[in-house]
N, C-alpha and C positions, 0 to 999 in steps of 0.2 A: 540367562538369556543374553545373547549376542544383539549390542544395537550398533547396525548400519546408519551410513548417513540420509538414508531414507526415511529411518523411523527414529531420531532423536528429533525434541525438542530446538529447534533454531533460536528460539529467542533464549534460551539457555547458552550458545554458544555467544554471545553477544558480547563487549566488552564493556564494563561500567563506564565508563566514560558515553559510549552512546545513549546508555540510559539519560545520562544526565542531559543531552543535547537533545533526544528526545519529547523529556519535560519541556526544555527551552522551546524547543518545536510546536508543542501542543498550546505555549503560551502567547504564542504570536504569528498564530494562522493566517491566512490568505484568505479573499474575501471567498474565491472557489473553493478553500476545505471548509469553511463554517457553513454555506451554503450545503454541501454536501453532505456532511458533518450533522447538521440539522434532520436530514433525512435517513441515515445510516443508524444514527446511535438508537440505544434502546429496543431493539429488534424491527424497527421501522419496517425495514424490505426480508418478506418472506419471512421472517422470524429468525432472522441471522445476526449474530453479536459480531458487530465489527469495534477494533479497535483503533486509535487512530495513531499519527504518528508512535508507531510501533517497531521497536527493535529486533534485525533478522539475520542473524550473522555479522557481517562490516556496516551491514544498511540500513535504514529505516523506512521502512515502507509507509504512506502516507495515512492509507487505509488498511486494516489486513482482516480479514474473518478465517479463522482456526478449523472451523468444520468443513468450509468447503477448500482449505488451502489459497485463498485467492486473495491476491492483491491488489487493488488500487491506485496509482499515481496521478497525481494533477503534476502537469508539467506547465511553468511559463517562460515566457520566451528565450530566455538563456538555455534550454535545452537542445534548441536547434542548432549551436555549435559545436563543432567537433569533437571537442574534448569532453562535455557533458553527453554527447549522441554518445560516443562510446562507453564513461560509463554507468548510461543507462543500460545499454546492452550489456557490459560486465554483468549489471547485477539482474539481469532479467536471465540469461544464460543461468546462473547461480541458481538463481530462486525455481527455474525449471529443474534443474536436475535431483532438488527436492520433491518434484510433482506441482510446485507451485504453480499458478496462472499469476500472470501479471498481464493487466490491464491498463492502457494507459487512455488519457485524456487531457485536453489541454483546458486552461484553466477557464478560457470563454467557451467551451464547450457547458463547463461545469456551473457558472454564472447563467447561461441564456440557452441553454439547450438541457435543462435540466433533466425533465422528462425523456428526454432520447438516451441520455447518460443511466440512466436509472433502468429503463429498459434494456441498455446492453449488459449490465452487471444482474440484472435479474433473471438471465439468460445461465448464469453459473451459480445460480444457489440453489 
């Protein structure tokens, strides 16, 4: 069987080095991924296993669930500068041409508009 970059594994292709920055990731969360994080894990929305800071290629996605392909991003404020706008769009471009969704949200969206955040990502599982 022939596998294209459509049906391998990404977090396979990943380098250990980001695994390891990943851990460090999952160990010193932002107040919007624990808040989020709270509600995501354990099948909470729809009965969907997300994982969190997760390994996906060069990137780590903040959120990711595997069945429905989709990813999650809290972003704060350093994101609205040029050099981070771009490569968010780098790896949003990437993570599409997987089939991926990326979803983004900023991190007071994720703190004080929780339920509106939950609803938009319930919209894809």
């Amino acid at each position: 069987m022939s596998l294209n970059k459509h049906s391998i594994q990404l977090h396979l292709g990943s380098k250990s080095q980001a695994h390891e920055y990943a851990k460090k990731l999952r160990r010193s969360q932002t107040e919007a991924e624990k808040k989020l994080w709270s509600l995501l894990r354990n099948r909470q929305l729809k009965g969907r296993k997300f994982r969190r800071q997760y390994p996906l290629a060069d990137y780590i996605a903040d959120f990711y669930c595997h069945e429905c392909k989709l990813v999650i991003e809290l972003d704060g404020h350093f994101h609205k500068d040029g050099e981070a706008k771009e490569h968010d769009e780098a790896r949003t471009r990437l993570l599409n041409e997987y089939n991926i969704t990326v979803l983004r949200f900023w991190n007071a969206e994720a703190v004080n508009k929780t339920e509106k955040v939950l609803a938009k990502i319930a919209v894809f599982l």
